[in-house]
Every structure is written in structure tokens, then in C-alpha cells.
C-alpha positions as CSV (number, residue, x, y, z in Angstrom):
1,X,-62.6,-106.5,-24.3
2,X,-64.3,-104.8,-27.2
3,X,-67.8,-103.9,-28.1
4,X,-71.2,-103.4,-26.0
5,X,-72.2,-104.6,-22.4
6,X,-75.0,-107.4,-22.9
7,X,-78.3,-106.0,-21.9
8,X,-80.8,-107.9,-19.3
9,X,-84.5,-107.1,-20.3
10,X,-87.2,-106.3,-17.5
11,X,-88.4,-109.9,-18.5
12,X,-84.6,-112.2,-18.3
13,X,-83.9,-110.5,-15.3
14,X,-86.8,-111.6,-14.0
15,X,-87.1,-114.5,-14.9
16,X,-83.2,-115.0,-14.1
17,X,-84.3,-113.8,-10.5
18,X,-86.7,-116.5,-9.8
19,X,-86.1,-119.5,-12.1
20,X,-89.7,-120.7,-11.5
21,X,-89.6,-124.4,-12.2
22,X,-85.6,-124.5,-11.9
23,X,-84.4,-127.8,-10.4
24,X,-85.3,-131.8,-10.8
25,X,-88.6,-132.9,-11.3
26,X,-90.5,-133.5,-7.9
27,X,-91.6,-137.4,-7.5
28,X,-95.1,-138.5,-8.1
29,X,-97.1,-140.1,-10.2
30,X,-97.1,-140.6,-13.9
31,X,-94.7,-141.6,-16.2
32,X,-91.4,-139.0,-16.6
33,X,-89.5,-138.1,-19.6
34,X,-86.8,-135.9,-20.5
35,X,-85.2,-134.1,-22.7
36,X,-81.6,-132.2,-23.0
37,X,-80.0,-130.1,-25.8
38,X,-76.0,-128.6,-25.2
39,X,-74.5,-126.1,-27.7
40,X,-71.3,-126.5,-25.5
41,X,-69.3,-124.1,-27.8
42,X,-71.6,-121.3,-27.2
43,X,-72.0,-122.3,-23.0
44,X,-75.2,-123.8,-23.4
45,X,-76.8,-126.8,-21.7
46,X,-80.3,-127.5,-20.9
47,X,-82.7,-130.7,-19.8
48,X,-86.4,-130.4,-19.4
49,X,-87.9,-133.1,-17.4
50,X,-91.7,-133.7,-17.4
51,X,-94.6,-135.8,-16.0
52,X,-97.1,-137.6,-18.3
53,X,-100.5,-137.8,-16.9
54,X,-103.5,-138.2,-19.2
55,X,-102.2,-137.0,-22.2
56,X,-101.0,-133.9,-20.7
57,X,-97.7,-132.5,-18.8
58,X,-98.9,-132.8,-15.4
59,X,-95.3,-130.8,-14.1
60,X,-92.0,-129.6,-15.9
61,X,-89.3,-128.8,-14.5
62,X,-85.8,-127.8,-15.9
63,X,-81.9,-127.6,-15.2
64,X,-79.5,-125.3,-17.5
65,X,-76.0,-124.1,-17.7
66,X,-75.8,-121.0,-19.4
67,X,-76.2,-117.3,-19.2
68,X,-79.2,-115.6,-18.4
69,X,-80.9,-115.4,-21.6
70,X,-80.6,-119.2,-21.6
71,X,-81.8,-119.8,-18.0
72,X,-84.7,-117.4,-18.4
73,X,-85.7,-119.0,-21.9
74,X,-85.7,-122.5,-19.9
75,X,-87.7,-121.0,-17.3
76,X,-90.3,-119.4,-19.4
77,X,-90.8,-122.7,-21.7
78,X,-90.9,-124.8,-18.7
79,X,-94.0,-122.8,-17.8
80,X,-95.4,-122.8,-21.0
81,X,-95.4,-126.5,-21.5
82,X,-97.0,-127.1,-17.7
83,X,-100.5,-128.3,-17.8
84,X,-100.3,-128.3,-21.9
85,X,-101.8,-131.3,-23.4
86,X,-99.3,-133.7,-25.6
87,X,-99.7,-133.9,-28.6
88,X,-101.3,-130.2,-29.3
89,X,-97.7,-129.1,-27.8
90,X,-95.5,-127.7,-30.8
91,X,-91.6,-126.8,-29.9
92,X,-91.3,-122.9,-29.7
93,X,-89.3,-121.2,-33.1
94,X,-85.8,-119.8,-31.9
95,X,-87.2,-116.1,-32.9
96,X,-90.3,-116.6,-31.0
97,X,-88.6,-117.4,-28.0
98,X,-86.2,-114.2,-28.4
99,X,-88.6,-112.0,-28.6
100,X,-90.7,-113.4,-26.0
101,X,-87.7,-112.6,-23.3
102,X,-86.4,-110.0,-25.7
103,X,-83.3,-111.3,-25.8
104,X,-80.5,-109.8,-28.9
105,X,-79.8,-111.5,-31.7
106,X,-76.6,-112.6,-30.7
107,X,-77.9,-115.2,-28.2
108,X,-80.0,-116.7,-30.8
109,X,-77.5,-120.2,-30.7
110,X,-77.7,-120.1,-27.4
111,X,-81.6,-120.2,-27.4
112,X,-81.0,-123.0,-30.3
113,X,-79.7,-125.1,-27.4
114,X,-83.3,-124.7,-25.5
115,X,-85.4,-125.5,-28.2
116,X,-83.5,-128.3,-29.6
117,X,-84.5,-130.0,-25.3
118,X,-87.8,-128.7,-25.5
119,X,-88.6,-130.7,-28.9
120,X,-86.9,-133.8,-27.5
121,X,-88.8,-133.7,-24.6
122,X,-92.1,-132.9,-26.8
123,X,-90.5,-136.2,-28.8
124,X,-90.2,-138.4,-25.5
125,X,-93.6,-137.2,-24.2
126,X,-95.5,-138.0,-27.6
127,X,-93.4,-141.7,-27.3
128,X,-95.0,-143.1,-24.1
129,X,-98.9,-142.0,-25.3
């Protein structure tokens, strides 16, 4: 193998530690939606699943396959979008995102892969209002 180790910032591996809102959504009331993006090619998979209640995201929760840029990316949107009304909701920008976890420019397709399942789950969620 050539060329530099990766590098974790404080932020992924924190993020990467925890994985707030990792897993299926919880059950309860209001209507669910989802969302899911792969980049397959660059190991990339992620579904954002949400709750609709009253024009807002009542709960978000995520599943990813991925390294740990792309788990903590999906971690930190996931929290974003909680409690975040509809339709005021824009998809994050790739380089937004990267600097937000600090992650290299190198993993920039990879955080492609989260954006493109945020924005259809902003797409779903703006479908049922």
C-alpha cells in the first residue's frame, strides 16, 4: 500500500464513537418516509428514515455502510434535520458537510452518497405535506 494513513478528526471519531441516531426509526406516530443514496463503487450506502408530524421531522434516524467519514456525516445530518421544519429544510452542500466533520477531500464521493439520501428524504418528506 502506498501513500498516507487516513486521518480521523476529533469530530468523525466522535461521532463514529456514538452514532447518535444510528439504527431504524422507533414506531410512533406520524407518517414515515425515507430516503437512501449508494455510491457502491466508493463503499457507500446510506438511508435516512424520518417521521412527519406537523410539518416538521418529529425523529430521524439513519443506517449506513461505509467508512467513518460516511457514518459520522449520516450521524451528524440525522441530527440536524431532527425537530427541523419541512419545507424550510435545504439538503446540506457536499463541502459543507466536509468541513463540518473535517473530513479530506478525498471522501468528498463518499459524502456525495449522504447528501444524495438526505435530499431524497427532504423530497419524500415535502411529498406527504
Amino acid at each position: 500500500m502506498s501513500g498516507e494513513p487516513v486521518r480521523y478528526s476529533p469530530r468523525v471519531r466522535e461521532l463514529f464513537a456514538a452514532l447518535p441516531r444510528a439504527g431504524s426509526l422507533a414506531a410512533g406516530a406520524g407518517t414515515a418516509v425515507h430516503g437512501e443514496s449508494a455510491a457502491l463503487d466508493r463503499g457507500a450506502w446510506v438511508r435516512f428514515e424520518a417521521r412527519i408530524e406537523g410539518g416538521r421531522i418529529a425523529d430521524c434516524a439513519f443506517r449506513a455502510w461505509g467508512c467513518p467519514h460516511t457514518l459520522a456525516a449520516a450521524a451528524w445530518l440525522a441530527g440536524r434535520m431532527q425537530s427541523a421544519p419541512v419545507t424550510a429544510t435545504k439538503a446540506a452542500e457536499v463541502r459543507e458537510l466536509a468541513h463540518e466533520i473535517d473530513a479530506p477531500a478525498g471522501k468528498l464521493g463518499k459524502l456525495l452518497a449522504v447528501v444524495d439520501a438526505q435530499e431524497a428524504l427532504l423530497a419524500a418528506a415535502r411529498a406527504v405535506q
